[in-house]
C-alpha positions in Angstrom: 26.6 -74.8 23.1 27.9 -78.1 21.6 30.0 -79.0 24.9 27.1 -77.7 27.1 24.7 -80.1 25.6 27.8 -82.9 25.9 28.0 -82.2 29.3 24.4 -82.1 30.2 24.0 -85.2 27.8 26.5 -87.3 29.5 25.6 -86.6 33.5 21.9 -87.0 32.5 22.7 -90.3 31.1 25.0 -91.7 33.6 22.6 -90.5 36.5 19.1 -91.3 35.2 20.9 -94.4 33.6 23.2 -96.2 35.8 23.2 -94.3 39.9 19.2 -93.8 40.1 19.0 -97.6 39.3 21.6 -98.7 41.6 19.5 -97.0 44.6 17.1 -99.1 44.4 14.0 -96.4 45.1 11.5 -98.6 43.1 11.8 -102.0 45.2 10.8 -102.5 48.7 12.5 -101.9 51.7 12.4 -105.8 52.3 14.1 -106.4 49.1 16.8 -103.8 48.9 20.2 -104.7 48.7 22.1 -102.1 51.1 25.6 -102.4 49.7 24.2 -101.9 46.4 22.0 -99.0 47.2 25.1 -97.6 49.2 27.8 -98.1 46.3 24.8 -96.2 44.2 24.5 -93.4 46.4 28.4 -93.4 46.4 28.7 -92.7 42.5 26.0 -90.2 42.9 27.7 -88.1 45.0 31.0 -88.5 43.1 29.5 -87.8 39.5 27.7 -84.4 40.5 31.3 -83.6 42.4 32.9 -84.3 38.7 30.1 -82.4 37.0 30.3 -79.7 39.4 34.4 -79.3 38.6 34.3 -79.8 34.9 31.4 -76.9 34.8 32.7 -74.7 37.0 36.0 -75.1 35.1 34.7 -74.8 31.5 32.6 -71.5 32.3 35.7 -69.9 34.0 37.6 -70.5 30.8 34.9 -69.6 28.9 34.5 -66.2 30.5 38.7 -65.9 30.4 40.0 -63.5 28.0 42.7 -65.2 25.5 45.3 -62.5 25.6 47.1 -60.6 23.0 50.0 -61.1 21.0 52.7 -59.4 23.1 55.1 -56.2 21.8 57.7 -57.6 21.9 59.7 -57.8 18.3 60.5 -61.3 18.7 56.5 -62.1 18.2 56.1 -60.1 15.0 55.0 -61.6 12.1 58.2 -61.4 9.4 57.5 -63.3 6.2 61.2 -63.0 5.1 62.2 -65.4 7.8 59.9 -67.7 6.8 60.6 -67.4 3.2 63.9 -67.4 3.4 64.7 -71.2 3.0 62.7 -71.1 -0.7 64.6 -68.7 -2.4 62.5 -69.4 -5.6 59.4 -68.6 -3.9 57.2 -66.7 -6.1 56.3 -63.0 -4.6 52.9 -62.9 -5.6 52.0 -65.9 -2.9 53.6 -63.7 -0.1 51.2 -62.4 2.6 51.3 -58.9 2.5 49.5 -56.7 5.4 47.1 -54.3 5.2 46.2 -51.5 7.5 42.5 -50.8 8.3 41.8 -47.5 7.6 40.0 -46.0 11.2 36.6 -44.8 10.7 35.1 -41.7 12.6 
């Protein structure tokens, strides 16, 4: 939710803030400076592209499942190999692992 409302916060302010200004929809036609209101339309374009992209991306890894710690023996969790370089580690501080009793 935090990112969500960075994101939102961010293209809200840049759009309502900087591109909406830059077209120039408030002054007359007379008055309008056309590489201005063109650069403007430019960054609008390019910002909600950029938007697009970083939503589309952050949802999708959102929605993407982390994984699991694979099988294989090489990834279990051995305290002795940690331990070994402090001999005079005291064995109460070692992690020791429980098993979860399954309920019915």
């Amino acid at each position: 939710l935090y990112m969500w409302g960075t994101i939102l916060f961010l293209y809200l302010t840049y759009v309502f803030q900087h591109c909406i200004p830059r077209m120039q929809l408030e002054v007359g036609p007379d008055l309008v400076n056309s590489s201005v209101r063109a650069r403007g339309q430019w960054e609008t374009v390019v910002v909600n592209c950029i938007t697009a992209m970083l939503v589309l991306c952050y949802a999708r890894a959102m929605c993407t499942s982390p994984g699991t710690i694979p099988k294989d023996r090489n990834w279990d969790y051995q305290t002795e190999d940690l331990l070994s370089y402090l001999p005079a580690f005291p064995s109460f501080i070692k992690e020791k692992k429980r098993k979860k009793k399954m309920q019915k």
